[in-house]
C-alpha positions as CSV (number, residue, x, y, z in Angstrom):
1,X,0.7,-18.4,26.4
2,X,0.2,-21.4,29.1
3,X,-3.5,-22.7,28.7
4,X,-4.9,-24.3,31.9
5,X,-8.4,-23.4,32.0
6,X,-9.5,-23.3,36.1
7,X,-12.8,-24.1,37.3
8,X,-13.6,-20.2,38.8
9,X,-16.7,-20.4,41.1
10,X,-17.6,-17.5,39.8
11,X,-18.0,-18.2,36.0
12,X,-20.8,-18.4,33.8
13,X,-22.0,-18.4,29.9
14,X,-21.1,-15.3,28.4
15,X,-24.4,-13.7,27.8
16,X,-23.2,-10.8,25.4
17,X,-20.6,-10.7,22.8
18,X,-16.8,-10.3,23.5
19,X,-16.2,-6.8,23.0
20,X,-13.4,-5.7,25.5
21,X,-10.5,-6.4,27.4
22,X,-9.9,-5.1,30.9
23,X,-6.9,-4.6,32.4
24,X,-6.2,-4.9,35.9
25,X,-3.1,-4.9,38.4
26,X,-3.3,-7.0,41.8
27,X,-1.8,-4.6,44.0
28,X,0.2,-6.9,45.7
29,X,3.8,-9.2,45.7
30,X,4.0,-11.3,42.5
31,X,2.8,-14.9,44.0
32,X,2.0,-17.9,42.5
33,X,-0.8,-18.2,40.2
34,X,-2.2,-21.2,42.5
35,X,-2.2,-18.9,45.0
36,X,-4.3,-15.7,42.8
37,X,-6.5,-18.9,42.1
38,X,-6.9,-20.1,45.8
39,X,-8.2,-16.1,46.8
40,X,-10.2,-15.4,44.2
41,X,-12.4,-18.7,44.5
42,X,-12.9,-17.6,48.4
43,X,-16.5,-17.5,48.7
44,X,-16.7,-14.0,50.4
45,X,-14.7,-13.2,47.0
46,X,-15.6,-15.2,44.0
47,X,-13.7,-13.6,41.8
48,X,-12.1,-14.9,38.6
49,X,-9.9,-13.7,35.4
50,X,-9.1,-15.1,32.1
51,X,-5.7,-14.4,31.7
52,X,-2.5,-14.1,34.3
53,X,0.5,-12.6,33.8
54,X,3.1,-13.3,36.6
55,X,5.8,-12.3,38.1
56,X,7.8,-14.3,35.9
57,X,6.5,-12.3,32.4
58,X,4.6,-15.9,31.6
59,X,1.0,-15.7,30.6
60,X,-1.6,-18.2,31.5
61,X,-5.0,-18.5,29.7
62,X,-6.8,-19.8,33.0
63,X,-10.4,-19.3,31.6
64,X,-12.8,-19.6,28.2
65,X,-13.3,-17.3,26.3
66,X,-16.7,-18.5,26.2
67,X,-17.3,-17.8,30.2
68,X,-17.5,-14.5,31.8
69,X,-15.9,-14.2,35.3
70,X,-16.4,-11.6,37.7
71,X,-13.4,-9.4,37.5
72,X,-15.0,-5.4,37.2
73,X,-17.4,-5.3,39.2
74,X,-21.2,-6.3,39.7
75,X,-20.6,-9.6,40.0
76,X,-22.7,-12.2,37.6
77,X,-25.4,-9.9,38.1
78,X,-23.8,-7.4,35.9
79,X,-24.7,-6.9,32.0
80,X,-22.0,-5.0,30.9
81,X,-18.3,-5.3,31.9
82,X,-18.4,-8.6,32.8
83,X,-20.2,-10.1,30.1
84,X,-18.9,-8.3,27.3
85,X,-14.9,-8.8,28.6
86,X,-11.7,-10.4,29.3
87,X,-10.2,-9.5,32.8
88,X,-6.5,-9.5,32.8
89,X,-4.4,-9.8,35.4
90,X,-1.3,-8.4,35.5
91,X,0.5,-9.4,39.1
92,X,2.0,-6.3,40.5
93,X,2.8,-4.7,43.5
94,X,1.7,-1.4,42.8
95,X,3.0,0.0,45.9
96,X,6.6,1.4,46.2
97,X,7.7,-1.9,48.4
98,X,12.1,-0.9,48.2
99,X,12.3,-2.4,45.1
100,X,12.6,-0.9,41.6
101,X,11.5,2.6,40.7
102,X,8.7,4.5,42.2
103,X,7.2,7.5,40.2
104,X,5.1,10.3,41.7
105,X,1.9,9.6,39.9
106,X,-1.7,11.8,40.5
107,X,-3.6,9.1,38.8
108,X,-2.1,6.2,41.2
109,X,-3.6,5.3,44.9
110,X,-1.6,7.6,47.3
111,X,-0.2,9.6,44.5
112,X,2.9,7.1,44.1
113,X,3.5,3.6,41.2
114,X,6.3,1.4,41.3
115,X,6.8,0.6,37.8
116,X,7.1,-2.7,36.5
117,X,9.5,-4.1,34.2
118,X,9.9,-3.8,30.5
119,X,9.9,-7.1,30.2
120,X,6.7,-8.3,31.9
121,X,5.1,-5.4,30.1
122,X,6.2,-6.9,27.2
123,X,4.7,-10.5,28.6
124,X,1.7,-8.3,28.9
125,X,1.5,-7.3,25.8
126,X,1.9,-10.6,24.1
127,X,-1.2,-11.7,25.6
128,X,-3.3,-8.7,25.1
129,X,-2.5,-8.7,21.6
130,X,-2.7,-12.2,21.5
131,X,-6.6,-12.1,22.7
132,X,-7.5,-9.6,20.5
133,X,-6.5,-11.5,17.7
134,X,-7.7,-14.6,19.0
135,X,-11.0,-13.5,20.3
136,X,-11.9,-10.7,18.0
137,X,-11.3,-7.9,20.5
138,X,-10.8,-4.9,18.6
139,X,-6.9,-3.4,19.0
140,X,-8.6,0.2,20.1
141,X,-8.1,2.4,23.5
142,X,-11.4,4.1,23.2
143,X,-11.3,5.5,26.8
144,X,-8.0,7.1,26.5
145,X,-9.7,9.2,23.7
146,X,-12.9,9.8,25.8
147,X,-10.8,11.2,28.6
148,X,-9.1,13.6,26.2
149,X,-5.9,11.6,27.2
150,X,-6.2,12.2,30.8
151,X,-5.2,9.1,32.8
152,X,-8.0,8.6,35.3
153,X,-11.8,8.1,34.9
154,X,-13.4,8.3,31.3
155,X,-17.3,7.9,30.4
156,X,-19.0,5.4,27.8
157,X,-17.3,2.2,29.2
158,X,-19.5,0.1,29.5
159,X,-20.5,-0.3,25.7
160,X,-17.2,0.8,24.4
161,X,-15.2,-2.0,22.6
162,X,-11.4,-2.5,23.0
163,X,-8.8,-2.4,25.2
164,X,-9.3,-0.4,28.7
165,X,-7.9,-0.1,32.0
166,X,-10.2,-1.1,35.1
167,X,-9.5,2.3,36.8
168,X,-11.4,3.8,33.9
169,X,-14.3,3.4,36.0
170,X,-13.2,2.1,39.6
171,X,-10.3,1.7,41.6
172,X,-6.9,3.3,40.3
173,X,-5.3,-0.2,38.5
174,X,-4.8,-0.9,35.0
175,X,-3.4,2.6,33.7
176,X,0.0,2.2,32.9
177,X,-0.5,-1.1,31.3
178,X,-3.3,0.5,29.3
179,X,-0.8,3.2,28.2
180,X,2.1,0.8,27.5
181,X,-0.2,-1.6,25.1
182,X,-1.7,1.4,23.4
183,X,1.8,2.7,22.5
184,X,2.8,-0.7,21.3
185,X,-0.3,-0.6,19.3
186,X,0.9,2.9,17.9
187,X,4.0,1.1,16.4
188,X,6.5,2.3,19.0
189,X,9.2,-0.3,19.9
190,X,9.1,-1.3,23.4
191,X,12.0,0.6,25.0
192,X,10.8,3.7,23.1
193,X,7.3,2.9,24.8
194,X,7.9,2.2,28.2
195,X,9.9,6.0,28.5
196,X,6.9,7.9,27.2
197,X,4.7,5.7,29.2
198,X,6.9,6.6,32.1
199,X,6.7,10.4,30.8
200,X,2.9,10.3,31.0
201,X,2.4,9.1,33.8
202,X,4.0,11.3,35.9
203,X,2.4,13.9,34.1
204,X,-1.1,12.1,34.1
205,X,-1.8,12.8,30.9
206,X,-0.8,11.5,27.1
């Protein structure tokens, strides 16, 4: 993984201990990480992440460990998600855009996911494994067990420990990474992954 910490406006001291990783998806054409940097630091955003993976499969470590960012909502003024996790950022389209394959999905915004490859998935899960390993994250997917593994929203986030995708409690991002890590996690090999992954979430569920 790249390491190039970046001076987020919106950091701060972690004031709780590192107990999750948050997955997110930017809903928008791959760019340049400069660029993810550059709107995020916008001051009606201020926004920040800790870890980027583009739309070359590279991963960048762009922020402490140490430092919480605000990346789930709540801003620094939030106790929970932001001070107990790592956001990361997986650059995505999300949208069907003509390019590559586009499911039907009930969990996704407007009921349609263009998935993303097998091999920045596997990018993905590199650096989420990575983390956990490195930062003492706990390689867990409690909120696919609290939703009785429904893909959508799922109580008990916020004091949870693991790995979880940010839809689990807003917006609709995140999911299909979480799925794809979590059957990684299982064992499965990564073409064996990315087809039930595929399976469930057209289904929205498993």
């Amino acid at each position: 993984m790249n390491q190039s910490f970046t001076p987020f406006r919106s950091a701060w001291r972690r004031r709780r201990p590192l107990t999750q990783i948050v997955l997110h998806e930017t809903a928008a054409p791959p760019g340049s990480v400069g660029r993810l940097i550059n709107y995020f630091n916008q001051p009606h955003k201020m926004l920040g992440v800790h870890i980027v993976v583009d739309g070359g499969a590279h991963a960048h470590l762009l922020t402490s460990p140490d430092l919480a960012v605000a990346h789930a909502d709540g801003g620094k003024a939030s106790t929970t998600h932001n001070d107990s996790s790592l956001g990361v950022e997986f650059m995505h389209a999300y949208y069907p855009d003509g390019k590559g394959q586009v499911i039907d999905a009930p969990w996704a915004h407007k009921g349609k996911y263009l998935l993303p490859s097998l091999q920045r998935l596997e990018a993905l899960f590199a650096a989420v494994d990575y983390a956990c390993t490195a930062f003492g994250v706990p390689k867990i997917y409690p909120m696919h067990l609290s939703a009785g593994g429904r893909w959508g929203r799922a109580r008990g986030h916020e004091e949870a420990s693991g790995i979880m995708a940010h839809a689990r409690w807003n917006h609709a991002d995140g999911l299909f990474q979480e799925a794809y890590c979590r059957l990684r996690h299982a064992g499965l090999i990564a073409p064996v992954a990315y087809s039930v992954a595929i399976s469930a979430a057209i289904k929205g569920w498993g």
